[in-house]
One Martini backbone bead per residue (centre of mass of N, CA, C, O) as a GRO file, in nm:
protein
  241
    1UNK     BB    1  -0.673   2.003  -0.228
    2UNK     BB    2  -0.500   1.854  -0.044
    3UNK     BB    3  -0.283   1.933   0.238
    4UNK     BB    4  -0.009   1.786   0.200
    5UNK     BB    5   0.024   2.009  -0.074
    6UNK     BB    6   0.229   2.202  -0.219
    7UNK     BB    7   0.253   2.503  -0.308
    8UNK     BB    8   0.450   2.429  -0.605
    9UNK     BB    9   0.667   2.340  -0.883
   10UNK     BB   10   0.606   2.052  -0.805
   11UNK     BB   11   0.462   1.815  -0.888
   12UNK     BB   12   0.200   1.597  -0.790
   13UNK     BB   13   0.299   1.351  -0.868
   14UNK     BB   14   0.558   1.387  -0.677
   15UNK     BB   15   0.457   1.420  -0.447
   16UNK     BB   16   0.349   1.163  -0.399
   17UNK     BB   17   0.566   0.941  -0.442
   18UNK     BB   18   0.716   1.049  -0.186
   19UNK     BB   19   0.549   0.955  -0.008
   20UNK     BB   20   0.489   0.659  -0.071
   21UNK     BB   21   0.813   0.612  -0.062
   22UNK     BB   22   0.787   0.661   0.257
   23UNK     BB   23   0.550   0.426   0.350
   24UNK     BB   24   0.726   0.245   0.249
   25UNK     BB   25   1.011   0.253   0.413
   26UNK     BB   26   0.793   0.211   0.699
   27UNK     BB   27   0.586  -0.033   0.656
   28UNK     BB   28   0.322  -0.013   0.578
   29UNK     BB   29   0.400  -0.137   0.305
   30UNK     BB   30   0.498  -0.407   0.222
   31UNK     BB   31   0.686  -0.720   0.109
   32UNK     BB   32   0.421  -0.820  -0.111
   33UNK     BB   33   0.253  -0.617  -0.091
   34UNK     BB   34   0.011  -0.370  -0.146
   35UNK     BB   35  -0.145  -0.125  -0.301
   36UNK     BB   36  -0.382   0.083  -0.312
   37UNK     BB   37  -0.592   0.170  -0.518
   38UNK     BB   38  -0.635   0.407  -0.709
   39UNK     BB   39  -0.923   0.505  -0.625
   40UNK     BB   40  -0.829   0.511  -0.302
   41UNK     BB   41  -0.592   0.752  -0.371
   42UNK     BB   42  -0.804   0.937  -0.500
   43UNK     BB   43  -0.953   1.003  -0.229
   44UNK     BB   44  -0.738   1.059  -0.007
   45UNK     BB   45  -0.590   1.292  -0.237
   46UNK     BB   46  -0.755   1.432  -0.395
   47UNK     BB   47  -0.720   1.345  -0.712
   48UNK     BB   48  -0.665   1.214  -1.000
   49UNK     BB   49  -0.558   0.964  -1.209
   50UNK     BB   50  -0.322   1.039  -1.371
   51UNK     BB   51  -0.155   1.146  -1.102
   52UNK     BB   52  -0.146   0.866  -0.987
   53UNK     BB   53  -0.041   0.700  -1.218
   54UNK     BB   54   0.238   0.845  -1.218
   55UNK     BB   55   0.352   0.806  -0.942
   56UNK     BB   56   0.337   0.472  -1.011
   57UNK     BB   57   0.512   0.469  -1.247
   58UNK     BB   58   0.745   0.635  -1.064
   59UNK     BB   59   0.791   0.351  -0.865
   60UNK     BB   60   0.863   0.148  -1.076
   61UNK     BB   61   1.101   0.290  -1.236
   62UNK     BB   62   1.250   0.206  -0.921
   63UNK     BB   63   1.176  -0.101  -0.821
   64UNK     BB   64   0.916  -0.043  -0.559
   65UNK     BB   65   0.689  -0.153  -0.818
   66UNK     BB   66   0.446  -0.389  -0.906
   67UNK     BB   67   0.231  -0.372  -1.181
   68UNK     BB   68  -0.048  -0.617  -1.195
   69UNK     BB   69  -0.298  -0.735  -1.408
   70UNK     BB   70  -0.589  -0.800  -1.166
   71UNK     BB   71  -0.430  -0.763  -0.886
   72UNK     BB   72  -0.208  -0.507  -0.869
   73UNK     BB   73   0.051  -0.362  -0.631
   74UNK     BB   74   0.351  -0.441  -0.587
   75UNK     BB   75   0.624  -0.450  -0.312
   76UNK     BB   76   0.935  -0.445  -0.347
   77UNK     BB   77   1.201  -0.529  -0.240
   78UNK     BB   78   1.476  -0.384  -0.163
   79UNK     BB   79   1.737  -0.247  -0.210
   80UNK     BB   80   2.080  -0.349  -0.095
   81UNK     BB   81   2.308  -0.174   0.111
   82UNK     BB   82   2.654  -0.166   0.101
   83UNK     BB   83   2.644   0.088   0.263
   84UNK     BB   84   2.717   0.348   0.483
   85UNK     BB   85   2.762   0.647   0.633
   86UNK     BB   86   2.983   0.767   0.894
   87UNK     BB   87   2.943   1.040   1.087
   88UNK     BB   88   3.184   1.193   1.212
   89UNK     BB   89   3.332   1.364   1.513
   90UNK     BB   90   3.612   1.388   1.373
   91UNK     BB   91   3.864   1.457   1.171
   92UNK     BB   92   4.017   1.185   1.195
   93UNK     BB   93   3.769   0.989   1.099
   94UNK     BB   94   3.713   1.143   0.833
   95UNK     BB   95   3.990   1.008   0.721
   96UNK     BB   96   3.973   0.737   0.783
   97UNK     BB   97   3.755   0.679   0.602
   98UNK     BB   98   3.873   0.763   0.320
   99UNK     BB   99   4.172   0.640   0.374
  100UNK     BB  100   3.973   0.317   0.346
  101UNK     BB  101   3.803   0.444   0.117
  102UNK     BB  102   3.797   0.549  -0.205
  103UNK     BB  103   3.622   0.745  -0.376
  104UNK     BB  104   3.469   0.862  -0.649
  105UNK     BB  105   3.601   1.148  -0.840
  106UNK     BB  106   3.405   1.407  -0.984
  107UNK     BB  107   3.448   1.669  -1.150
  108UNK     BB  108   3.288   2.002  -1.222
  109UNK     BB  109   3.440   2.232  -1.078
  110UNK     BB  110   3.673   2.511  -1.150
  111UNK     BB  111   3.829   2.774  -0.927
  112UNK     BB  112   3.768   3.094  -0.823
  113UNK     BB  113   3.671   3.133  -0.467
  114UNK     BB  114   3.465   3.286  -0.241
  115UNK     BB  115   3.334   3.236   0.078
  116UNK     BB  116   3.061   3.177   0.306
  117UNK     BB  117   3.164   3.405   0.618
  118UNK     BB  118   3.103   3.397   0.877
  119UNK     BB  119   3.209   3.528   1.206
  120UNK     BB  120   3.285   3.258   1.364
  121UNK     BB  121   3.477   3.119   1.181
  122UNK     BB  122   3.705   3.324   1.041
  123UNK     BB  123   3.982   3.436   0.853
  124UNK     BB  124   4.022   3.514   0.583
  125UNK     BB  125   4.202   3.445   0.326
  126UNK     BB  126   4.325   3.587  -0.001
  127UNK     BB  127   4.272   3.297  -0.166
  128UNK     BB  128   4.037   3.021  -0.352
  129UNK     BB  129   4.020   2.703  -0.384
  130UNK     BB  130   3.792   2.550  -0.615
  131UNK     BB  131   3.555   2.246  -0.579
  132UNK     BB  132   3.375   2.067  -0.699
  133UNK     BB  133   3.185   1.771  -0.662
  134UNK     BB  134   3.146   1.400  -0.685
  135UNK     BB  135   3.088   1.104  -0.460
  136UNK     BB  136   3.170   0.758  -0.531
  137UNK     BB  137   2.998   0.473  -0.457
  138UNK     BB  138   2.924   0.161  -0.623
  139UNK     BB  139   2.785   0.365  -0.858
  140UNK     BB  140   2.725   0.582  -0.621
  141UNK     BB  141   2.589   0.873  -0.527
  142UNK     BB  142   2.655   1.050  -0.210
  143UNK     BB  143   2.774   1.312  -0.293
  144UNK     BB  144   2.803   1.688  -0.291
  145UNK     BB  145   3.098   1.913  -0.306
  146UNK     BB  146   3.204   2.243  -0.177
  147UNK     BB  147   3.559   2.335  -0.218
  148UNK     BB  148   3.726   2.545   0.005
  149UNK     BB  149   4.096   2.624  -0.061
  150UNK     BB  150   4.366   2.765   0.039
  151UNK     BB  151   4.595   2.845  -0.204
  152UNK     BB  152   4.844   2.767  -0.041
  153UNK     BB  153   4.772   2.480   0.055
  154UNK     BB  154   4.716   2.397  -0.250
  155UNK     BB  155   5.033   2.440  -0.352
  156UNK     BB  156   5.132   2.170  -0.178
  157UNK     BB  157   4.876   1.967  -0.335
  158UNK     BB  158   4.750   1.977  -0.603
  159UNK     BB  159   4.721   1.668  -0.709
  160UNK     BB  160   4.585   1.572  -0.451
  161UNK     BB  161   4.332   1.792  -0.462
  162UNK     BB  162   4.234   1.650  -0.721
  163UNK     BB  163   4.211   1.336  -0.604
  164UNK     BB  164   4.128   1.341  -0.348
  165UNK     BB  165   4.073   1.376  -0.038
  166UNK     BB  166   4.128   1.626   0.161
  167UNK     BB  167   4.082   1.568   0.480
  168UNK     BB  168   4.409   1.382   0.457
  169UNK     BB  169   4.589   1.577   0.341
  170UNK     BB  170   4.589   1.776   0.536
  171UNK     BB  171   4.683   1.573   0.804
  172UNK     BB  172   4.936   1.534   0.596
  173UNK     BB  173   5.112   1.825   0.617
  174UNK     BB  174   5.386   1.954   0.740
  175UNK     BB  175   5.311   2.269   0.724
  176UNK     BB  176   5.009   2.179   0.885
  177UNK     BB  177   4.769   2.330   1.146
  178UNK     BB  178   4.506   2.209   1.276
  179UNK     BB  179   4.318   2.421   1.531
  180UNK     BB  180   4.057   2.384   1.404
  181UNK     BB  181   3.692   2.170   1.356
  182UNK     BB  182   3.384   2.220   1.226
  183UNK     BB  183   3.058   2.105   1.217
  184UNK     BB  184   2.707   2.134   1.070
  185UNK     BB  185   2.401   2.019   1.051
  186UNK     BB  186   2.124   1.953   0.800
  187UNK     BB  187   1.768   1.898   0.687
  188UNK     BB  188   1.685   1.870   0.349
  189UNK     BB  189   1.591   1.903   0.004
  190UNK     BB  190   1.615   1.844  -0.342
  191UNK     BB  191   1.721   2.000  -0.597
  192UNK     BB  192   1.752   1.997  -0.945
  193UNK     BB  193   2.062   1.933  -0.937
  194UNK     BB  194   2.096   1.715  -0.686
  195UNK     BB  195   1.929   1.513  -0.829
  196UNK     BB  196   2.087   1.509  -1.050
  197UNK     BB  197   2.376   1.440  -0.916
  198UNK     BB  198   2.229   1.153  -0.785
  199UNK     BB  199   2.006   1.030  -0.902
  200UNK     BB  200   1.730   1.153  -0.729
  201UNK     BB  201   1.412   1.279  -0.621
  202UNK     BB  202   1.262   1.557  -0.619
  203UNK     BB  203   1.290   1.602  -0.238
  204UNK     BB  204   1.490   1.476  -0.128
  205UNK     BB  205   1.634   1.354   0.161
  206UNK     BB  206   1.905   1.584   0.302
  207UNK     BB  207   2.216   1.625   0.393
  208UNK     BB  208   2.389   1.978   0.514
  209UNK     BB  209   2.764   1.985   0.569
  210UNK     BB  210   2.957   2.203   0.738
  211UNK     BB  211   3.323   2.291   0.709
  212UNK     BB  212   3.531   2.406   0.923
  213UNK     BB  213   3.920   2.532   0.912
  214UNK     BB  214   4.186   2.603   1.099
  215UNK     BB  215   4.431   2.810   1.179
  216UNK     BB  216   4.614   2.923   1.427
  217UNK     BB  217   4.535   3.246   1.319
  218UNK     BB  218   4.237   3.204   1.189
  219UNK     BB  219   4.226   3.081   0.907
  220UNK     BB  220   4.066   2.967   0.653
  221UNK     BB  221   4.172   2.690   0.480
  222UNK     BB  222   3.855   2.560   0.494
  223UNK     BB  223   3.535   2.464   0.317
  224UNK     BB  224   3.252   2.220   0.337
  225UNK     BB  225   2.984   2.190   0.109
  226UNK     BB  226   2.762   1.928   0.186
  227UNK     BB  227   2.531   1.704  -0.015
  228UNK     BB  228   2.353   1.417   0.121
  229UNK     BB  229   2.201   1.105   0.077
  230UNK     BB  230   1.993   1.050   0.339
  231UNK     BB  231   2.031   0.714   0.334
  232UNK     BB  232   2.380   0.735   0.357
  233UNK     BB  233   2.322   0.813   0.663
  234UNK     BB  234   2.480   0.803   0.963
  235UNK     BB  235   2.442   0.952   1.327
  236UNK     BB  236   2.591   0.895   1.559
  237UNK     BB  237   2.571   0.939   1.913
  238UNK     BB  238   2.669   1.004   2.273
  239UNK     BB  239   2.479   0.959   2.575
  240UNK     BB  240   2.502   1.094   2.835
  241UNK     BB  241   2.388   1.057   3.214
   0.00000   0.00000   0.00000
């Protein structure tokens, strides 16, 4: 086995496709060229020819590669991405954001939920209103999010925390001063739920997101635990001289 494969149970076919997939996206095979022939492909990757062949045919299923009998296989235009999300630095940012252009938002589960909080977020409520969902935007999901929040919160406009996104509602409510807010970032890879939930690629990368809200006392108002799929985030930062 190539040294590049990790003892994993994601297929051999899946992990070969995800390296292809990621060495066009930096422009090793460009667009109109061809892609290695599978025999090439069978010797670098010390590989089987079946498993060789399945990761190009779920590269062509993706419509990043046209495999042409007797010619090769050609590297197509990518897809032009309409639009991508510029993860803000401020609250106000991220309210903005979603207040001029409002996602699509599909439920996927509601309950109540304790969320799990480190020493440093803050005092936990008394209770939390949960709710999973998944956000879209031009028929493209581009995170799954789960958000716990405060239950006495969520009963100030529970009919808008459940149809809108959450942080533009919190900062308009008149009775709710938030006193800190804090996100912190992390690179992972999708697991077969969230692979499903966006429809990418099982160990596609993704941004792992966790936002939390306190109240002047010190109480997690919110907690936000979104991921990101990779290609959608944009994440700008100033760096001072």
């Amino acid at each position: 086995m190539h040294r590049v494969f990790a003892h994993s149970p994601v297929p051999r076919y899946a992990q070969l496709a995800d390296l292809l997939r990621g060495r066009i996206a930096r422009g090793v095979w460009p667009t109109g060229g061809t892609l290695p022939t599978i025999d090439q492909l069978m010797r670098e990757f010390d590989l089987a020819r079946v498993t060789v062949r399945q990761a190009v045919n779920l590269l062509a299923q993706e419509g990043l590669v046209s495999p042409q009998r007797g010619r090769g296989t050609f590297v197509n235009t990518p897809p032009a991405r309409a639009r991508s999300l510029r993860l803000g630095m401020t609250l106000h940012d991220l309210a903005d954001l979603y207040r001029h252009d409002k996602p699509k938002l599909t439920l996927i589960e509601q309950a109540s939920a304790a969320p799990r909080l480190t020493p440093g977020d803050g005092e936990p409520a008394p209770r939390y209103h949960f709710m999973r969902r998944v956000h879209t935007r031009d028929e493209e999901a581009y995170c799954v999010i789960s958000i716990y929040l405060d239950e006495r919160i969520f009963r100030m406009a529970p009919r808008r925390f459940r149809q809108e996104t959450v942080i533009p509602v919190l900062l308009e409510l008149p009775r709710l001063k938030i006193a800190s807010a804090r996100q912190t970032l992390a690179i992972g890879s999708a697991d077969m739920e969230v692979a499903g939930l966006l429809a990418i690629p099982i160990n596609s990368p993704v941004a792992e997101v966790r936002r939390v809200c306190t109240a002047g006392d010190g109480t997690v108002v919110y907690l936000g635990e979104v991921t990101y799929r990779g290609d959608y985030i944009h994440l700008e930062m100033d760096l001072k001289p």
